[in-house]
CHARMM internal coordinates of N, CA and C (Angstrom, degrees):
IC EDIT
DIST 1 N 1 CA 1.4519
DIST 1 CA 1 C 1.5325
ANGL 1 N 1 CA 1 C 107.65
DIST 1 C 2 N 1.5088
ANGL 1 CA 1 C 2 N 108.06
DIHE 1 N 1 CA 1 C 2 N 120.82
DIST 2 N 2 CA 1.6139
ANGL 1 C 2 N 2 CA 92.68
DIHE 1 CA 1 C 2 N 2 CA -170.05
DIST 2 CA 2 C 1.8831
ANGL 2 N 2 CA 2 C 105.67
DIHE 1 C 2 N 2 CA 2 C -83.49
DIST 2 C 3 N 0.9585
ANGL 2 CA 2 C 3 N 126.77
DIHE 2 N 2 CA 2 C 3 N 19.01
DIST 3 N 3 CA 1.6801
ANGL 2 C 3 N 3 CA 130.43
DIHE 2 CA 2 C 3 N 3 CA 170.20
DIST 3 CA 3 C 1.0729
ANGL 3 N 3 CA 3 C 104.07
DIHE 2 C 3 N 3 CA 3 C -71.07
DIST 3 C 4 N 1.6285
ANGL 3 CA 3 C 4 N 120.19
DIHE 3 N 3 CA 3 C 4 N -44.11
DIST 4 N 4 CA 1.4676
ANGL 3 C 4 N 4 CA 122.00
DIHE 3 CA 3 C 4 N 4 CA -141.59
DIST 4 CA 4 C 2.0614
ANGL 4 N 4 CA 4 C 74.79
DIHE 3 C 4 N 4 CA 4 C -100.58
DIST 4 C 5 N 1.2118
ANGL 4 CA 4 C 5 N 146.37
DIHE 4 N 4 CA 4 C 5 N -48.55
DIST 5 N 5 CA 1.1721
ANGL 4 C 5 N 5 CA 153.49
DIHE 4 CA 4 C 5 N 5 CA 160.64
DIST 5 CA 5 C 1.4721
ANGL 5 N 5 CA 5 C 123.77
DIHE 4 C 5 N 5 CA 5 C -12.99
DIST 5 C 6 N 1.4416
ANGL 5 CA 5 C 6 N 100.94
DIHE 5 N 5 CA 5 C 6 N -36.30
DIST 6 N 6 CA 1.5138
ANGL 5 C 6 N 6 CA 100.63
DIHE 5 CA 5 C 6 N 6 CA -172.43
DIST 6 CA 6 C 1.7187
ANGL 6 N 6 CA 6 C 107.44
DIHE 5 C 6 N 6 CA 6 C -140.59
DIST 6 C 7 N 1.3098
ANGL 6 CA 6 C 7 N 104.24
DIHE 6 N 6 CA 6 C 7 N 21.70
DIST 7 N 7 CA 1.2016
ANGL 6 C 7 N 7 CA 117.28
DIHE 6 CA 6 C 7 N 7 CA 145.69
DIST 7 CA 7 C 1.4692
ANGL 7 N 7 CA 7 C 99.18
DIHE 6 C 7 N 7 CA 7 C 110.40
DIST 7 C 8 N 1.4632
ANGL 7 CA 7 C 8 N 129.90
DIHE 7 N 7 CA 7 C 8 N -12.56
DIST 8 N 8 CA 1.4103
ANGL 7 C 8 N 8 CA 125.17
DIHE 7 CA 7 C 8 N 8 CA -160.39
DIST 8 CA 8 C 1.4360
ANGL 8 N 8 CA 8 C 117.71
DIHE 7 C 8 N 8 CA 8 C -62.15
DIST 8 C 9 N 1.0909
ANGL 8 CA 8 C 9 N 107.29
DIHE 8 N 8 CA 8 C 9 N -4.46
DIST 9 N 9 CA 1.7668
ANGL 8 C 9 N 9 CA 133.23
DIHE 8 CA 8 C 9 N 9 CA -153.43
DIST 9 CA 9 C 1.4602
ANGL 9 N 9 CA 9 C 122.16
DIHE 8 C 9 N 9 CA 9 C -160.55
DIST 9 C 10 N 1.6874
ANGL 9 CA 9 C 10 N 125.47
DIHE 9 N 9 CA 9 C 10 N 120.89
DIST 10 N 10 CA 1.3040
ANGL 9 C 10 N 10 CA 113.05
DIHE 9 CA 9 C 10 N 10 CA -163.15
DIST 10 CA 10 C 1.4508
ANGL 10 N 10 CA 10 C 98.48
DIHE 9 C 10 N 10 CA 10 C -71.16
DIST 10 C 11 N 1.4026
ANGL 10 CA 10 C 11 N 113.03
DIHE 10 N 10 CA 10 C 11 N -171.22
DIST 11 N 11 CA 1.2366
ANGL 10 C 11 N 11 CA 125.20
DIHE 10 CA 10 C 11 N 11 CA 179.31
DIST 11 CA 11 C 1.2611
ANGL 11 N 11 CA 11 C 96.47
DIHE 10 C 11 N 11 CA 11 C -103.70
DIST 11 C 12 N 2.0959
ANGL 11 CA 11 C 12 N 104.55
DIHE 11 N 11 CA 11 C 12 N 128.21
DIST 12 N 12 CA 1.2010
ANGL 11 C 12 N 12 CA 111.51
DIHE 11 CA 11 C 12 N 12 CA 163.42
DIST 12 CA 12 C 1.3454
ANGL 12 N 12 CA 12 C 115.67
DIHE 11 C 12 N 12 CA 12 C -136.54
DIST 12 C 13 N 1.0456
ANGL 12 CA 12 C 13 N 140.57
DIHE 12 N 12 CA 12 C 13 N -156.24
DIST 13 N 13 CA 1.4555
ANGL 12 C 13 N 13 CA 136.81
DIHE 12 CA 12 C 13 N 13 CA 162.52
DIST 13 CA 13 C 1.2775
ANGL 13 N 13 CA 13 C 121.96
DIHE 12 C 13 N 13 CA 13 C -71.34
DIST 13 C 14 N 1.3654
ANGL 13 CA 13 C 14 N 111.95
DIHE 13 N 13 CA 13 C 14 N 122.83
DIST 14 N 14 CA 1.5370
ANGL 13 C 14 N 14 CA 136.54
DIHE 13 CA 13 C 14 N 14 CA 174.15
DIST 14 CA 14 C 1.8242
ANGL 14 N 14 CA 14 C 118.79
DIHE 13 C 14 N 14 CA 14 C -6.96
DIST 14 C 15 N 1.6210
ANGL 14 CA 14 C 15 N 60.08
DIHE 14 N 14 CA 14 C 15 N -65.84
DIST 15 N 15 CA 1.7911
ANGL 14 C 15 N 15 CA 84.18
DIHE 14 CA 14 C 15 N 15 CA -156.02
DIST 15 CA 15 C 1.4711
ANGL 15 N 15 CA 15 C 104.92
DIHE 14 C 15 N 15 CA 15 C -83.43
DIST 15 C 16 N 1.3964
ANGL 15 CA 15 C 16 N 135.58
DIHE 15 N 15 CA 15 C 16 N 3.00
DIST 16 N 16 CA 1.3227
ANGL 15 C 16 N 16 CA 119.89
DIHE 15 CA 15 C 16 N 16 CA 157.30
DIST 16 CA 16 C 0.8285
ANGL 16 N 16 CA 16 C 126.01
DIHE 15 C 16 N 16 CA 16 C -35.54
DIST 16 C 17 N 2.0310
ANGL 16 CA 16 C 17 N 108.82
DIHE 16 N 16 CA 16 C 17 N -49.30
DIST 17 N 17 CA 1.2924
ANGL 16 C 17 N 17 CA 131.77
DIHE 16 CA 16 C 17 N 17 CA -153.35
DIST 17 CA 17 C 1.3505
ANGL 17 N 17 CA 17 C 94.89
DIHE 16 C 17 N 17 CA 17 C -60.33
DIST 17 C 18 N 1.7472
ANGL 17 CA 17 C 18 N 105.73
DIHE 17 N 17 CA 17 C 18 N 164.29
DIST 18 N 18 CA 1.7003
ANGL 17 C 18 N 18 CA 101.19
DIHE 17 CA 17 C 18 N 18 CA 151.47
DIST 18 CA 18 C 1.8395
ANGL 18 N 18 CA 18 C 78.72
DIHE 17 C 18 N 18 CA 18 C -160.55
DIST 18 C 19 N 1.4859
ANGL 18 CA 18 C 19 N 101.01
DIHE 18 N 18 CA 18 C 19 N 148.07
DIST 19 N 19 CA 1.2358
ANGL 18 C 19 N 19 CA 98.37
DIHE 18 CA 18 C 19 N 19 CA 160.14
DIST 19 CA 19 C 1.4176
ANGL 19 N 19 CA 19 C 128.39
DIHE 18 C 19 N 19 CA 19 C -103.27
DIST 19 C 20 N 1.6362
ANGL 19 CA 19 C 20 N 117.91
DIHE 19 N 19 CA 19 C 20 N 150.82
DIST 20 N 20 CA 1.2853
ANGL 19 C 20 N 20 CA 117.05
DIHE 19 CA 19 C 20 N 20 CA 179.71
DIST 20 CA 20 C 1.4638
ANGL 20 N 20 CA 20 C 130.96
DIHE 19 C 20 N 20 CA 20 C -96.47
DIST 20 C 21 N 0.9983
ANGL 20 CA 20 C 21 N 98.09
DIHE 20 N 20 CA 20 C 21 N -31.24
DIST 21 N 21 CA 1.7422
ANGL 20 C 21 N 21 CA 105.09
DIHE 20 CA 20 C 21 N 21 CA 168.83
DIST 21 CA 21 C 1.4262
ANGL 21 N 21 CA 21 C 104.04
DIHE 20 C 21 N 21 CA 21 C 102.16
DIST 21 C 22 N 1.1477
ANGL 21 CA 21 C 22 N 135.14
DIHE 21 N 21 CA 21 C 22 N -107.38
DIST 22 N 22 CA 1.0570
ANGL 21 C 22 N 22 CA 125.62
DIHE 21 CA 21 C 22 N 22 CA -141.42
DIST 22 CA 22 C 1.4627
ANGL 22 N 22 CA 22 C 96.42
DIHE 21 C 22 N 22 CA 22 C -141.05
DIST 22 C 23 N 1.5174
ANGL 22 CA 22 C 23 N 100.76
DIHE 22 N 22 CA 22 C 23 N 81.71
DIST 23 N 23 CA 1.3169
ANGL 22 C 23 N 23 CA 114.25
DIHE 22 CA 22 C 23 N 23 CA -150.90
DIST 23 CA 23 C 1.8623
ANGL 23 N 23 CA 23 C 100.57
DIHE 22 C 23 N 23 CA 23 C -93.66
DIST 23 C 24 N 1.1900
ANGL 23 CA 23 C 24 N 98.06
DIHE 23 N 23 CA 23 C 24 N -47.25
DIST 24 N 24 CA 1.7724
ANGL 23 C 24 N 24 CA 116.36
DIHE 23 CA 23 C 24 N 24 CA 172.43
DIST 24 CA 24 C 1.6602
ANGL 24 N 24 CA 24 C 96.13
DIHE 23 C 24 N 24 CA 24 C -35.80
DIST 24 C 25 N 1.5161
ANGL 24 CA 24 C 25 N 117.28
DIHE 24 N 24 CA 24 C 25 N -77.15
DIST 25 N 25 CA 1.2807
ANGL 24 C 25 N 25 CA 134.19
DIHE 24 CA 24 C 25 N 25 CA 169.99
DIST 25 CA 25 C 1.4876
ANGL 25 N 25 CA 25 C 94.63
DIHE 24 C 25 N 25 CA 25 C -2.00
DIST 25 C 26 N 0.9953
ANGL 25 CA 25 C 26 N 108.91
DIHE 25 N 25 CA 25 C 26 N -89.14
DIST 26 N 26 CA 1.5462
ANGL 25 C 26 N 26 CA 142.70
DIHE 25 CA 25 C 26 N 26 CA -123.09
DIST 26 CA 26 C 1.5503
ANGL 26 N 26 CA 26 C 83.81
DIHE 25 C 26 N 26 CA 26 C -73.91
DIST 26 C 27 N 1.4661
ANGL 26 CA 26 C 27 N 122.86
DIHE 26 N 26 CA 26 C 27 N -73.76
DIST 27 N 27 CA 1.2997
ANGL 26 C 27 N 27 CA 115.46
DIHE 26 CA 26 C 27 N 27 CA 163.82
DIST 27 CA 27 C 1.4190
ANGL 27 N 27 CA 27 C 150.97
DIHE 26 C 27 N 27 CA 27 C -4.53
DIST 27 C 28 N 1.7677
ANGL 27 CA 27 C 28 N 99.13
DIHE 27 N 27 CA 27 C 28 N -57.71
DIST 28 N 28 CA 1.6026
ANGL 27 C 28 N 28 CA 118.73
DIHE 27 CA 27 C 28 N 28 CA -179.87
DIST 28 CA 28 C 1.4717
ANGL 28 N 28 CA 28 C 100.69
DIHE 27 C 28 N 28 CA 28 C -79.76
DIST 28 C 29 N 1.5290
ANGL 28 CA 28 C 29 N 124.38
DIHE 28 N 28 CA 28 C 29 N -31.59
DIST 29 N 29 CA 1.4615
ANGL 28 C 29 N 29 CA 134.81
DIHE 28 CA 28 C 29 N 29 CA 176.57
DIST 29 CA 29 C 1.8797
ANGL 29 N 29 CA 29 C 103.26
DIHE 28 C 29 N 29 CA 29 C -43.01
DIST 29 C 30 N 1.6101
ANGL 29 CA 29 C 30 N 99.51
DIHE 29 N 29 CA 29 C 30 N -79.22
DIST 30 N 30 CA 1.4498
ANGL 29 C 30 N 30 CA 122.12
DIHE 29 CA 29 C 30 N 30 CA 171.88
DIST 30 CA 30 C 1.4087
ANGL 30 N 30 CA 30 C 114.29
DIHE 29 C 30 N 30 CA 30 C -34.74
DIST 30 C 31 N 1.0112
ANGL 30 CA 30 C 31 N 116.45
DIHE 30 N 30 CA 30 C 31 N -46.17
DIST 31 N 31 CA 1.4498
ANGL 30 C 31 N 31 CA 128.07
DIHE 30 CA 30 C 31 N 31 CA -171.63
DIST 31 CA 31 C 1.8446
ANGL 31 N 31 CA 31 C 124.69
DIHE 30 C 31 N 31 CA 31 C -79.10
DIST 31 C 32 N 1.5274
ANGL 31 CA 31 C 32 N 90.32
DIHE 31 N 31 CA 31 C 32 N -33.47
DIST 32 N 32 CA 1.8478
ANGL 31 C 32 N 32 CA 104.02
DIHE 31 CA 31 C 32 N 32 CA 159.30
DIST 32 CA 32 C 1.6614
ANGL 32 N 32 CA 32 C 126.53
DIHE 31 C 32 N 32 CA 32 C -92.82
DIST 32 C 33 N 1.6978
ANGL 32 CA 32 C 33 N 98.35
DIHE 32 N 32 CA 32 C 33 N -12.95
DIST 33 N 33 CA 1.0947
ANGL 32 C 33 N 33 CA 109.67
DIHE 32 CA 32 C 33 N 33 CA 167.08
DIST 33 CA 33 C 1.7639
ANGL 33 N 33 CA 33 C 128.42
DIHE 32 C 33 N 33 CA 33 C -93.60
DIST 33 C 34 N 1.0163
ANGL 33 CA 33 C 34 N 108.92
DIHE 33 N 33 CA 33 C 34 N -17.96
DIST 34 N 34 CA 1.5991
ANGL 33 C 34 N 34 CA 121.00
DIHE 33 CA 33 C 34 N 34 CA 163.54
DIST 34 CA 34 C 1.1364
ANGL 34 N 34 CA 34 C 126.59
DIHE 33 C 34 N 34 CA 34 C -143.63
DIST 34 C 35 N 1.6366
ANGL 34 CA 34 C 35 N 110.11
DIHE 34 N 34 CA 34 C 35 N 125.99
DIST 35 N 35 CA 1.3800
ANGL 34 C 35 N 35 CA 114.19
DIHE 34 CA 34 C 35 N 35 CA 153.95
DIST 35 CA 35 C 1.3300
ANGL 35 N 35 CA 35 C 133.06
DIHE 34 C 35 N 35 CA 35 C -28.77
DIST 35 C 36 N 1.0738
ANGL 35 CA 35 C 36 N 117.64
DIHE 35 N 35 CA 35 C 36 N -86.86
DIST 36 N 36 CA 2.0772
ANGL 35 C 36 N 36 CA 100.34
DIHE 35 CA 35 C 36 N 36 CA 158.29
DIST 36 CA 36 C 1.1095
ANGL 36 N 36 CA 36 C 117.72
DIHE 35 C 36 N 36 CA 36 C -12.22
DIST 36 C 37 N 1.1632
ANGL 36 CA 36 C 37 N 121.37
DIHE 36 N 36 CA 36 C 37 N -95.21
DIST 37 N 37 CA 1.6996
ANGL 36 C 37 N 37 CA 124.34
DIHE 36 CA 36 C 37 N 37 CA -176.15
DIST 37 CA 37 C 1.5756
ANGL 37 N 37 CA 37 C 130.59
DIHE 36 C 37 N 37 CA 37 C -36.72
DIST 37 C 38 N 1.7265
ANGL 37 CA 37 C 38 N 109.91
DIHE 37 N 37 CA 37 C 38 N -19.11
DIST 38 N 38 CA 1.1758
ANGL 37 C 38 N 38 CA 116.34
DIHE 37 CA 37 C 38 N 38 CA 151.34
DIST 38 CA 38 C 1.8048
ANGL 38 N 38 CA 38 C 131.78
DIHE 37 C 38 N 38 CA 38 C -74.37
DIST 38 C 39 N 1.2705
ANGL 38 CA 38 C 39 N 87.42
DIHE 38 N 38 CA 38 C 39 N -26.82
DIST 39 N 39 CA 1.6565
ANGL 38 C 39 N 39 CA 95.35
DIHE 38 CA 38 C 39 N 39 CA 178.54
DIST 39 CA 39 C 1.0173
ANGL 39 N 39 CA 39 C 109.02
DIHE 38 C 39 N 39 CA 39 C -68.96
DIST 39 C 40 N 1.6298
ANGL 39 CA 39 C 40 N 115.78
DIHE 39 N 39 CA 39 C 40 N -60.89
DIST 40 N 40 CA 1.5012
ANGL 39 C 40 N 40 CA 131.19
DIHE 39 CA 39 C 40 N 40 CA 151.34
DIST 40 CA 40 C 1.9273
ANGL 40 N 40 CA 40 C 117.35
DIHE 39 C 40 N 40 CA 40 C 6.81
DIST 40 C 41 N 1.5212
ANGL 40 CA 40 C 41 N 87.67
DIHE 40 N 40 CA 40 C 41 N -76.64
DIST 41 N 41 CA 1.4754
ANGL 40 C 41 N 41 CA 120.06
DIHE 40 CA 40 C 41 N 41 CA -179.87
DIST 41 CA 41 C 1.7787
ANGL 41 N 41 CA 41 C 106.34
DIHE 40 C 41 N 41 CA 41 C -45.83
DIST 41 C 42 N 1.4570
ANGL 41 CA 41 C 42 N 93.93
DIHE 41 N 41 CA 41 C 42 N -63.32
DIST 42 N 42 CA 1.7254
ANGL 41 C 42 N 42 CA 105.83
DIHE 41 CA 41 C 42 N 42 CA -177.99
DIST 42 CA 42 C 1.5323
ANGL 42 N 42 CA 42 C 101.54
DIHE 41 C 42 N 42 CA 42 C -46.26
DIST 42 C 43 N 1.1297
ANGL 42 CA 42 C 43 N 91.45
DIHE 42 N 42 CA 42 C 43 N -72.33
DIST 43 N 43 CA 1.7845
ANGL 42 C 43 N 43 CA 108.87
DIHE 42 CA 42 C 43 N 43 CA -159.54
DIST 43 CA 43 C 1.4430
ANGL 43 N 43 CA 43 C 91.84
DIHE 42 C 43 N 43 CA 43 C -30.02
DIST 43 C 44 N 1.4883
ANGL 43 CA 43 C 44 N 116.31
DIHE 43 N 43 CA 43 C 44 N -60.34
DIST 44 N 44 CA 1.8258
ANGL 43 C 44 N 44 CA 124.30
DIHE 43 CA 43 C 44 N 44 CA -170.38
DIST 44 CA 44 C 1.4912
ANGL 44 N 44 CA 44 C 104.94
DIHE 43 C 44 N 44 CA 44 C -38.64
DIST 44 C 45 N 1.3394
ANGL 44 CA 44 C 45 N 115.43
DIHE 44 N 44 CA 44 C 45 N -54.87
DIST 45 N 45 CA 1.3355
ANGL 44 C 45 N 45 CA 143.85
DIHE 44 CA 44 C 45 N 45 CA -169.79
DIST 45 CA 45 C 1.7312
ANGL 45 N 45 CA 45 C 112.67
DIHE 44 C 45 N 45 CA 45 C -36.66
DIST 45 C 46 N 1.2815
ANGL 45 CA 45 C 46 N 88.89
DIHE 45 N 45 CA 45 C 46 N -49.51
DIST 46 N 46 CA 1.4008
ANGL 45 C 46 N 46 CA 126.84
DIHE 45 CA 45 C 46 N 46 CA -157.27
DIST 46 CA 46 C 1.9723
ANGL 46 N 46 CA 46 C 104.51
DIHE 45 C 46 N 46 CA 46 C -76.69
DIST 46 C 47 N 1.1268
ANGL 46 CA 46 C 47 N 104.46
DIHE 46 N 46 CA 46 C 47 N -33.36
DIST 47 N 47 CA 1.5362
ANGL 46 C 47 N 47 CA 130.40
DIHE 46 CA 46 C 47 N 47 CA -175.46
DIST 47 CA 47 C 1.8855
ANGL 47 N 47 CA 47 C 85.38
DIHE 46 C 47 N 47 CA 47 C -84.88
DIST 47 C 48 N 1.0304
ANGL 47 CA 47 C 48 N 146.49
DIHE 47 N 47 CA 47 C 48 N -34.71
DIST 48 N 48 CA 1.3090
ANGL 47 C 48 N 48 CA 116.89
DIHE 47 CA 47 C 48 N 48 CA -163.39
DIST 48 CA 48 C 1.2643
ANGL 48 N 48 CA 48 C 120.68
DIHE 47 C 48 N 48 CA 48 C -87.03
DIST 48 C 49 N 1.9021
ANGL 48 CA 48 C 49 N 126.67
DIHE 48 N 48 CA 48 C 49 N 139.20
DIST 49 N 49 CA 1.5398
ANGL 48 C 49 N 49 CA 119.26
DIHE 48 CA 48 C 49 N 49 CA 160.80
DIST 49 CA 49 C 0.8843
ANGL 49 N 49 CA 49 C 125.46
DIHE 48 C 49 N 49 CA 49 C -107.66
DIST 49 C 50 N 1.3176
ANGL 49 CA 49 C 50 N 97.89
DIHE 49 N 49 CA 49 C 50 N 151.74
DIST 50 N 50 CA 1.7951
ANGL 49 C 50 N 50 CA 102.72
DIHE 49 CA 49 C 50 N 50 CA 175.99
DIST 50 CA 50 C 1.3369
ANGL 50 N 50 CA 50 C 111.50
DIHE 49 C 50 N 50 CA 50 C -90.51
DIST 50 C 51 N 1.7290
ANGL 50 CA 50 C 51 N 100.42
DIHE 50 N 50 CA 50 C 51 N 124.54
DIST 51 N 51 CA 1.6213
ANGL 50 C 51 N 51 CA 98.51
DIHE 50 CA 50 C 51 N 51 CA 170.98
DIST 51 CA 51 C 1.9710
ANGL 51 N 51 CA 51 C 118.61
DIHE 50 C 51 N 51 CA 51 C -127.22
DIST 51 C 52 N 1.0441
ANGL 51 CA 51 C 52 N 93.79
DIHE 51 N 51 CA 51 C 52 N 119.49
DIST 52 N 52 CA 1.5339
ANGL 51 C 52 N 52 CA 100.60
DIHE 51 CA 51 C 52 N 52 CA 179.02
DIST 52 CA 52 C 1.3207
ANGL 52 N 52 CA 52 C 144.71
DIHE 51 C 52 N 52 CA 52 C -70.80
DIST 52 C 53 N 2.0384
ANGL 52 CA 52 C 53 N 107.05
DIHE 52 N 52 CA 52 C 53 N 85.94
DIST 53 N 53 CA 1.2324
ANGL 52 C 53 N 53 CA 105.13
DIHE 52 CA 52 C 53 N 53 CA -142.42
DIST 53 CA 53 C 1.4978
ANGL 53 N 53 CA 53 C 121.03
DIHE 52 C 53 N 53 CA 53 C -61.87
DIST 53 C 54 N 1.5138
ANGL 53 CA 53 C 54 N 108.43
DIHE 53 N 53 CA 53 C 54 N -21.76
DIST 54 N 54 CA 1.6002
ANGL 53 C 54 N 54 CA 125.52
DIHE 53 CA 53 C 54 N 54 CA -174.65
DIST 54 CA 54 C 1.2791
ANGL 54 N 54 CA 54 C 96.32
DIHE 53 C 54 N 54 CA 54 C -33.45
DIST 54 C 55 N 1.6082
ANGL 54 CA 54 C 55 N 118.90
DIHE 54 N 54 CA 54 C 55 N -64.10
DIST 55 N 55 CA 1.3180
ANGL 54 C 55 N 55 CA 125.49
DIHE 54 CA 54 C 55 N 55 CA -164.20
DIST 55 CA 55 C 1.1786
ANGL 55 N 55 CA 55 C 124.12
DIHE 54 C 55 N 55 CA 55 C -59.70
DIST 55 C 56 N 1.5765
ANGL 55 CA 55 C 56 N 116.17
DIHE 55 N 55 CA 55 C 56 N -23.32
DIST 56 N 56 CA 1.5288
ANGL 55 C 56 N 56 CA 123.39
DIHE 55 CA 55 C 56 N 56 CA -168.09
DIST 56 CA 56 C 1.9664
ANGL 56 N 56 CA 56 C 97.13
DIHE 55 C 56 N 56 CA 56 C -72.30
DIST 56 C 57 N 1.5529
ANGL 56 CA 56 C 57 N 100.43
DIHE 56 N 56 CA 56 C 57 N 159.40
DIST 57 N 57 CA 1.3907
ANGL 56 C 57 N 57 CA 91.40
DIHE 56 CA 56 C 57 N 57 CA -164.42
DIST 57 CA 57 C 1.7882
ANGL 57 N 57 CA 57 C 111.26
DIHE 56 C 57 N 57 CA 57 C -86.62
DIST 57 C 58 N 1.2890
ANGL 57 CA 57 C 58 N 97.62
DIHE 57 N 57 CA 57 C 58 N -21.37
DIST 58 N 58 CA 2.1198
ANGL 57 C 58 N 58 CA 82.26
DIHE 57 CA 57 C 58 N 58 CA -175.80
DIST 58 CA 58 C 1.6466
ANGL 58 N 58 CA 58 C 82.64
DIHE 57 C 58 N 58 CA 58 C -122.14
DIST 58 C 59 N 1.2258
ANGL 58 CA 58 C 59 N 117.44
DIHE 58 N 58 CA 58 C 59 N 64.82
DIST 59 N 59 CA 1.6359
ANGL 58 C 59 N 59 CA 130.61
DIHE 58 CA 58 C 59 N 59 CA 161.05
DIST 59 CA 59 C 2.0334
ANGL 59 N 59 CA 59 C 95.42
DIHE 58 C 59 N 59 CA 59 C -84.03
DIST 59 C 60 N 1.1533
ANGL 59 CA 59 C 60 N 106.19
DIHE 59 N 59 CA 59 C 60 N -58.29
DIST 60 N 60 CA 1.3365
ANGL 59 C 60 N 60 CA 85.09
DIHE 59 CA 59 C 60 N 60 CA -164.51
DIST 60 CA 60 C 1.5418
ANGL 60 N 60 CA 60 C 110.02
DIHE 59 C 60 N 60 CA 60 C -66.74
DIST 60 C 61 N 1.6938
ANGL 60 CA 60 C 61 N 139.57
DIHE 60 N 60 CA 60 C 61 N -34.48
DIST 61 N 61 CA 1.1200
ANGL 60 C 61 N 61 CA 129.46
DIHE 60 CA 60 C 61 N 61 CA -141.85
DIST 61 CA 61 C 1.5255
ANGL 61 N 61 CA 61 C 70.08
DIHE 60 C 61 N 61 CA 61 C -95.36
DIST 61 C 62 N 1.2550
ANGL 61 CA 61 C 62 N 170.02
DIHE 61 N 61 CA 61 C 62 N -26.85
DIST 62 N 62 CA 0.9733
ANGL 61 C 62 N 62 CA 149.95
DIHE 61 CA 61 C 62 N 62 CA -175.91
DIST 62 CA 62 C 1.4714
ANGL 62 N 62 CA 62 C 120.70
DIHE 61 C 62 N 62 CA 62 C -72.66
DIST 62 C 63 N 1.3636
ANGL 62 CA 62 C 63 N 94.69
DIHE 62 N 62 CA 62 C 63 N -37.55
DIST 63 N 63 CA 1.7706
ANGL 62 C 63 N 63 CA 97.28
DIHE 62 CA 62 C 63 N 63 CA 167.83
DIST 63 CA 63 C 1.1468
ANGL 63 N 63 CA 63 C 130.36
DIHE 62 C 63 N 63 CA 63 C -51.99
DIST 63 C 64 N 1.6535
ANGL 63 CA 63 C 64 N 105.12
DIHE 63 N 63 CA 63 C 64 N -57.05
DIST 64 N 64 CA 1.4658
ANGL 63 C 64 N 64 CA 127.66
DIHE 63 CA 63 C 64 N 64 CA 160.96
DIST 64 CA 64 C 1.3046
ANGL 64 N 64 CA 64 C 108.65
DIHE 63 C 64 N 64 CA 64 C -41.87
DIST 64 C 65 N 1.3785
ANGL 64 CA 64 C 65 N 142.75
DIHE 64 N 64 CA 64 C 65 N -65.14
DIST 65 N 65 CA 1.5374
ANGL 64 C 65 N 65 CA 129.85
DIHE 64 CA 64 C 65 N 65 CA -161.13
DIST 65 CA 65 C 1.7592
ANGL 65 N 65 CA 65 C 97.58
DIHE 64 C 65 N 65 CA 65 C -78.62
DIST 65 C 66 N 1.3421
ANGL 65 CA 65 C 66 N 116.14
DIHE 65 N 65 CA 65 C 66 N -20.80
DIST 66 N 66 CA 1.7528
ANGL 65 C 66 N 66 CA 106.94
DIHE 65 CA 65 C 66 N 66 CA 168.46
DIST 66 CA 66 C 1.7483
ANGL 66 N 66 CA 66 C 122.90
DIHE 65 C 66 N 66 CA 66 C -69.92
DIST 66 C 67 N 1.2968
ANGL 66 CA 66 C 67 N 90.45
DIHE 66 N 66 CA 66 C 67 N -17.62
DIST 67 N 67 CA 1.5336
ANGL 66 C 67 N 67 CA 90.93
DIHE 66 CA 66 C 67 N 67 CA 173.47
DIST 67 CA 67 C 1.9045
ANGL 67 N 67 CA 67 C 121.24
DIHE 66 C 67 N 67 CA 67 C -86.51
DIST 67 C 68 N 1.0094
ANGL 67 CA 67 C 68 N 92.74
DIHE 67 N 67 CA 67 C 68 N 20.60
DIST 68 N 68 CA 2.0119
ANGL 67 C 68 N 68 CA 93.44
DIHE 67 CA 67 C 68 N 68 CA -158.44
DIST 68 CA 68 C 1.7794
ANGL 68 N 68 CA 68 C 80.72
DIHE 67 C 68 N 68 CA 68 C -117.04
DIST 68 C 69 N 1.2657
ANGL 68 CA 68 C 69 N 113.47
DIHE 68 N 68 CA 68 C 69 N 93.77
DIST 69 N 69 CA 1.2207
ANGL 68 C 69 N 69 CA 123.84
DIHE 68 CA 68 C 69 N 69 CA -172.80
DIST 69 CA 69 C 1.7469
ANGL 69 N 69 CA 69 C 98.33
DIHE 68 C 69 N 69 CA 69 C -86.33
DIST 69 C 70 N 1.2957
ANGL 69 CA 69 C 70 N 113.78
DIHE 69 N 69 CA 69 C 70 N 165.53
DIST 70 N 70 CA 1.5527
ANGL 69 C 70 N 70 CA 99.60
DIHE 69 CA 69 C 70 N 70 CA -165.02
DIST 70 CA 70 C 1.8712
ANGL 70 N 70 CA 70 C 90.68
DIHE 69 C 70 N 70 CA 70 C -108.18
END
COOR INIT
IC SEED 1 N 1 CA 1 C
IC BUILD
């Protein structure tokens, strides 16, 4: 996996991975196609915050040393 290659991603085991394909797809499908699966969707929706890293205080020096890929 070249993520885990150039640092974007620690190194873990292979074979966790699996890929899904066209997972987005598949989602918006489910989601226009059933009621459930939209509520589903909401409810998820509904659980997320927004947090604004600018403001946090060692947001930038952390960024900076995340970008120095090895």
């Amino acid at each position: 996996m070249k993520s885990i290659g150039i640092g974007l991603l620690p190194v873990f085991e292979r074979a966790r991975i699996k890929p899904v394909g066209k997972a987005a797809g598949l989602g918006a499908k489910r989601a226009l196609l059933s009621l459930k699966e939209r509520a589903e969707a909401d409810a998820g929706a509904q659980k997320i915050e927004y947090i604004e890293l600018a403001k946090h205080p060692d947001f930038q020096k952390e960024f900076i040393e995340g970008m120095a890929f090895p």
